[in-house]
N, C-alpha and C positions, 0 to 999 in steps of 0.2 A: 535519581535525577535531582538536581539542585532549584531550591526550592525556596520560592519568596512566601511574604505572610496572605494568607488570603483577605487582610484589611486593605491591601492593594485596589482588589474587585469592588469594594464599595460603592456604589454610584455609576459604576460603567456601564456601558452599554454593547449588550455582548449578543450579538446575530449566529445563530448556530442554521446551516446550511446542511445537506447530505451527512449521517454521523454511519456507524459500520452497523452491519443488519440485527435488530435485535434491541434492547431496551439503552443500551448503553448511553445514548446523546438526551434520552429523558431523564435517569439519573444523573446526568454531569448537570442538566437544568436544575432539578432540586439542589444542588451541592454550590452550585454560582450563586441561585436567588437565595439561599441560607445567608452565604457569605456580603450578600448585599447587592448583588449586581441584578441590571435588567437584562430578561432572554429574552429575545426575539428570536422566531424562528421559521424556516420557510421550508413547504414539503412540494416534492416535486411530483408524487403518484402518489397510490394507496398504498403502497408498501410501507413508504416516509410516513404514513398518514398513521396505520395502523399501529405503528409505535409511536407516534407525539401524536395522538388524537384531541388533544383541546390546547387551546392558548397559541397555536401555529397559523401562520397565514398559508393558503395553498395556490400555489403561483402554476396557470394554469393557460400559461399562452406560452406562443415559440420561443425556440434558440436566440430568434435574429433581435428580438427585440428583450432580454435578458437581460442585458447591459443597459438599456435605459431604465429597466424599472429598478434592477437593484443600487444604481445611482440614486432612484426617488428615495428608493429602501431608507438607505445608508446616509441619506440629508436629513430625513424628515425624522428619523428615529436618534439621529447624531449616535451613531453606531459607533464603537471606541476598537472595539476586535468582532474579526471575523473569525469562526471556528467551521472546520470540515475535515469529513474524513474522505482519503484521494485525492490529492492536489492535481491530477492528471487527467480528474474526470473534467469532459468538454464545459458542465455549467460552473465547474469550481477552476477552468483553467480563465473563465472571463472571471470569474471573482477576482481571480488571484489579479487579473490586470486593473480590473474598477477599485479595488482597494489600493494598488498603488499609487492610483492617476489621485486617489482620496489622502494619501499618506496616512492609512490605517494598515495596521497589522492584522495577517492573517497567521493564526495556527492550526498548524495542517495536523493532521492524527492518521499513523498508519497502522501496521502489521507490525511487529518489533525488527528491530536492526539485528538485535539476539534474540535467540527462539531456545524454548518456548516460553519464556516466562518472563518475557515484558512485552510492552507495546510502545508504541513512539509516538514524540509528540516533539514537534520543530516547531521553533518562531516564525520562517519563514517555505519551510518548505521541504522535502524529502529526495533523498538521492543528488539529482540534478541541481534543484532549486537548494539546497542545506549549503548555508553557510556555514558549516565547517572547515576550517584548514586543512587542505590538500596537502601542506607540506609537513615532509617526515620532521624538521627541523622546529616546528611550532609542539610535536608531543616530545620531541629527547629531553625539552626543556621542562617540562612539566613534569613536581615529584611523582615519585612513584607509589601511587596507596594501596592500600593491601584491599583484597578485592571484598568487598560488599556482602554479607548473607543476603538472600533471594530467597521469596517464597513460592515453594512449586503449585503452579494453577493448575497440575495436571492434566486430562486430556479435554481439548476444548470442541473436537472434531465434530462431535455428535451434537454439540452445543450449537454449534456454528451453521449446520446442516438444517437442524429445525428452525432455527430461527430463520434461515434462508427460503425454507420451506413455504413460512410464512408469509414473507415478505414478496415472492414469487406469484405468490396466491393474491392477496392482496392487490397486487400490482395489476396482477391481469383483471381481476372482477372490476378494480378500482379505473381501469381504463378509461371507461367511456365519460369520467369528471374531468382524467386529465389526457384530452386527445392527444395534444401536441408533445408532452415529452417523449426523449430517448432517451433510452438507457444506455451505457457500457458493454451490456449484455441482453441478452432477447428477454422480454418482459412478456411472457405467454404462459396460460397452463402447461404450456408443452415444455417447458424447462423445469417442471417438478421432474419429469422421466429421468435426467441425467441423475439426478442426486440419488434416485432408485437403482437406475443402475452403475451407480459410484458402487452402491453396496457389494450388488452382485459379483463384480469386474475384481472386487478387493478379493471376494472369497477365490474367482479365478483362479487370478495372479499366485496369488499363495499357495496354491496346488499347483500349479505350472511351471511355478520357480520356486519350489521348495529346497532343489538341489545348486541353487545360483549361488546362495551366500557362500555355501561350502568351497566350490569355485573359487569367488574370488578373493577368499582368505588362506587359500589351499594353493594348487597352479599356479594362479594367477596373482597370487600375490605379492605388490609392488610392481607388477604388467601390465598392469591398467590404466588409463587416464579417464577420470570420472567428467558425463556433463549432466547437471543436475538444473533438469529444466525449469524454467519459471510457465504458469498459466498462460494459455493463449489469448486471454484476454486483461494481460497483466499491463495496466497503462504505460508502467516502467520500460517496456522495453520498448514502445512505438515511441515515448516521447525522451530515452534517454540512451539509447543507443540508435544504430543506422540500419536496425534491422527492421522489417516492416512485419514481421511476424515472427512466430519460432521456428517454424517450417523452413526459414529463410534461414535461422539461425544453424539449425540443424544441417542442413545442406552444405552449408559455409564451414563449417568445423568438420565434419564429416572427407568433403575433399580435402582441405588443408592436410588432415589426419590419412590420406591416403597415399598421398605427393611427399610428405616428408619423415612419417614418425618410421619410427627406427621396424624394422621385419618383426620383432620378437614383443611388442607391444598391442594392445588390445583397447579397443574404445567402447565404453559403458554410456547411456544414453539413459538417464533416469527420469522416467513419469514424475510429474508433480502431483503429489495423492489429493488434492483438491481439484483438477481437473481432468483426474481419472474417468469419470462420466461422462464427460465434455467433449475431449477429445482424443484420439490414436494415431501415434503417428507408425504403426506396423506398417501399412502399404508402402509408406516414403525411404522408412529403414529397409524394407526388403528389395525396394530397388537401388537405392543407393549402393548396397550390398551388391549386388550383383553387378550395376555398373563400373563399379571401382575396384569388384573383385577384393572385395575384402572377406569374405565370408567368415566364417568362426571369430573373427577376430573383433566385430562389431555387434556388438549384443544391447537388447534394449530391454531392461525392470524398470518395474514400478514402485512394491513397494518391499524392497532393501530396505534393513536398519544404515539409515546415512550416517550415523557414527561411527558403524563396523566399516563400512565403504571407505570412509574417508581414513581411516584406520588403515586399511589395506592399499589405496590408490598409490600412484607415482605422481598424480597431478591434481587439476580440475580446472576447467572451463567453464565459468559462466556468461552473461552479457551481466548482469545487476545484483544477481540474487544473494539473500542475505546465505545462503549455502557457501558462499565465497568466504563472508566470515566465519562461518564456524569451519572451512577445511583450515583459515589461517589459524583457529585456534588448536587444530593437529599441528603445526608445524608444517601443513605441506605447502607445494607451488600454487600458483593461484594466478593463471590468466585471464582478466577481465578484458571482453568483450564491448562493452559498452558504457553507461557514467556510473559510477558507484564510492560512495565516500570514503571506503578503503585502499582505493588503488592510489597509490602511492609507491615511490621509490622506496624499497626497505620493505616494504610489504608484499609486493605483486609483482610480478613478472613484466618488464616493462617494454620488451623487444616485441615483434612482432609474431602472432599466431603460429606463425608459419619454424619459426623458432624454437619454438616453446617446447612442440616434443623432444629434440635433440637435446636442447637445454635445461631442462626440467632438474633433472638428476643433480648439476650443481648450483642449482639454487637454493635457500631457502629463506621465508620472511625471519627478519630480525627479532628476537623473539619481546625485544625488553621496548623495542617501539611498539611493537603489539598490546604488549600489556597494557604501554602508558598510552596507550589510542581505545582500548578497550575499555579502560575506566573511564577515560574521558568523553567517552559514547555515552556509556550508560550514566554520567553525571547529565550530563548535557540534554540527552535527548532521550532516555529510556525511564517507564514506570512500569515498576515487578505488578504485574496484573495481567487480565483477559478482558476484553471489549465481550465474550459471550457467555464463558464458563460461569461455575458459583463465584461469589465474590466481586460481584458486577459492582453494587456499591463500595465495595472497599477502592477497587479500581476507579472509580469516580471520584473518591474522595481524596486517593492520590494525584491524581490528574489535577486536582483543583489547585495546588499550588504552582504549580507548572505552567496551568494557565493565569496566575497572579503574575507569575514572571515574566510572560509574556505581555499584559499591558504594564510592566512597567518599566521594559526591553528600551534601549535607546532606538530613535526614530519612527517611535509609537504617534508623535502628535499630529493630527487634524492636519492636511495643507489646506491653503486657499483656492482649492480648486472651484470652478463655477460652479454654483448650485442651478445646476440645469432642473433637477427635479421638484423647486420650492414650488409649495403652493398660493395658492391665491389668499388674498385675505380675506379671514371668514369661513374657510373651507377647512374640512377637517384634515388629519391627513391619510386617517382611515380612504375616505373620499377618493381622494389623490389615488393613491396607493390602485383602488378598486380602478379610476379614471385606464390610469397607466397601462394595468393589465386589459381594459377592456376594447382600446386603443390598439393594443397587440395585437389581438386579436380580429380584430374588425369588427368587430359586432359590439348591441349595444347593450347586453345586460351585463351586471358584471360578475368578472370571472375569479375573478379574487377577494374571499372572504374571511372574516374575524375569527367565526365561528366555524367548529371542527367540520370537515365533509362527511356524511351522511350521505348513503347511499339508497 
């Protein structure tokens, strides 16, 4: 990723909101106040709590009154950038609008655009919100650099599971401090179960479909059209395409694929291995099946090597997922469903769904726009690292200039918006701050404190 000096960060003032489960947004704290900048930072339950346990303020009133306190936030601390990970989640989608109304920058941090072995980190936002050029004609012109070494993070699965493990746990003991949040996802003991049985489900799968791969690199080979699910609770797809779940999504592809693809073709329906515990969509496939009469011809894995797949497929269907880039990096078809910053003429198939099977066959993305859009991803918006694996600090310390570029990005400065939130004269704005929350709340002790929550 292209990268400013971290003497940039000097003196700024830097609000770190929701970061990915695990130590990572505590290490990018150390790595900013090294470099000179001030952290502030706000936790939402005991999950946030348990990894930034001191120096964090814990905001501990509703949804509805959110946006007035992090206006007090963001005046009384003269916040310069806002940092979060999930642009999509409900408390970081008012961020993303109170920092406009502020004319401060926010940088978003997600899952990598390339997998496995970077992460992402946008000025202003991911998928839908990334100002990236959409058009093929903005990368033909840009040289063509030979590609980058990367260092492999290797596997982060088991990394990502404990820490989630934790943070679950946390979340739910930690409840009764913080009433009023919600989460994205159920915050209960009873959401440690999925992650147990992710394990179990994995050893399943792999005994159940031991003879699949064989299949579709065997028969089936170049007969298939791959759909390579994203998580049912993946904000991307409720907030960047028009589907309101995957179930929808599924359903939607699945007819399309019944009405029009060619007799001799076959549709693959791939688990996402992170919410293999979570949820199954077998009941909907086996009716779908039967009502469409598709039988043999619609098959649902889990967990396929998605290299070999995409290797073997005639196509692929997604609504967002970065699995769309990496079938363009096969060289195969690639119809996008919903908003994703590869679809583009020259890359993606740009007719309708309904299309796409018949059409598949002579299409393909252009390979030398791929390239120079591929580099220009990974300048732009990617750092070779893991948010949970070994090498959390080195990933931190990458990020840190990423995030210098970002306060020093054009359209970074303060507007004159009204300081609704100033405080009085004389008052701290520690004070303030506790006022605001306690005001949210209705009640009159206060709810928001300096010092770490202790249970």
């Amino acid at each position: 990723m292209t990268e400013a000096s971290p003497d940039a960060l000097r003196g700024k003032r830097i609000l770190l909101l929701q970061g990915p489960v695990g130590p990572f947004f505590r290490r990018l704290a150390k790595e900013l106040r090294a470099a000179g900048a001030e952290v502030h930072k706000v936790n939402f339950n005991g999950g946030d709590w348990l990894f930034y346990p001191s120096g964090a303020l814990n905001w501990r009133g509703g949804r509805r009154d959110w946006a007035d306190f992090l206006q007090s936030l963001i005046v009384q601390r003269q916040i310069d950038l806002v940092l979060l990970f999930g642009d999509c989640r409900p408390i970081h989608r008012v961020a993303r609008s109170v920092a406009q109304q502020y004319g401060i920058q926010v940088g978003a941090f997600e899952e990598g655009y390339i997998r496995p072995n970077f992460i992402t980190f946008e000025e202003s936002g991911v998928n839908g919100y990334s100002r990236l050029p959409r058009r093929a004609e903005f990368y033909r012109h840009l040289p063509c650099r030979p590609a980058t070494a990367e260092r492999d993070v290797g596997s982060t699965f088991r990394y990502a599971a404990l820490w989630s493990v934790f943070y679950y746990l946390a979340a739910a003991i930690g409840r009764p401090w913080f009433p009023h949040y919600r989460h994205h996802r159920r915050l209960a003991l009873s959401e440690l179960f999925p992650w147990l049985r992710s394990a179990w489900r994995k050893l399943f799968y792999t005994m159940r479909e031991r003879s699949i791969l064989e299949r579709l690199t065997g028969p089936l080979h170049r007969k298939f059209f791959l759909v390579p699910l994203q998580t049912s609770v993946d904000s991307q797809v409720r907030q960047h395409s028009d589907f309101r779940s995957v179930a929808q999504f599924i359903r939607h592809v699945v007819r399309s694929f019944a009405e029009r693809a060619p007799a001799d073709a076959s549709l693959v329906i791939k688990h996402h291995p992170l919410d293999r515990g979570f949820h199954d969509y077998s009941r909907l496939i086996v009716r779908l099946r039967a009502q469409l009469g598709l039988g043999a011809r619609l098959l649902y894995v889990h967990d396929q090597h998605l290299p070999t797949l995409l290797e073997s497929m005639r196509g692929a269907v997604v609504i967002n997922s970065t699995a769309g880039l990496s079938a363009l990096s096969h060289n195969a078809p690639v119809k996008v469903c919903g908003v994703a910053i590869y679809d583009m003429v020259g890359l993606t198939f740009q007719e309708p769904l309904d299309d796409f099977w018949l059409e598949a066959d002579s299409f393909r993305p252009d390979p030398d726009l791929f390239r120079r859009f591929r580099a220009h991803l990974i300048e732009r918006t990617q750092i070779n690292g893991s948010f949970y694996a070994r090498g959390i600090d080195a990933t931190a310390s990458a990020a840190l200039a990423s995030v210098a570029r970002a306060v020093h990005a054009p359209g970074t400065q303060r507007s004159a918006a009204p300081e609704r939130a100033s405080s009085a004269p004389g008052q701290s704005e520690s004070a303030t701050l506790c006022m605001y929350a306690s005001h949210a709340m209705q009640r009159g002790p206060e709810l928001l404190e300096e010092p770490a929550w202790t249970p």
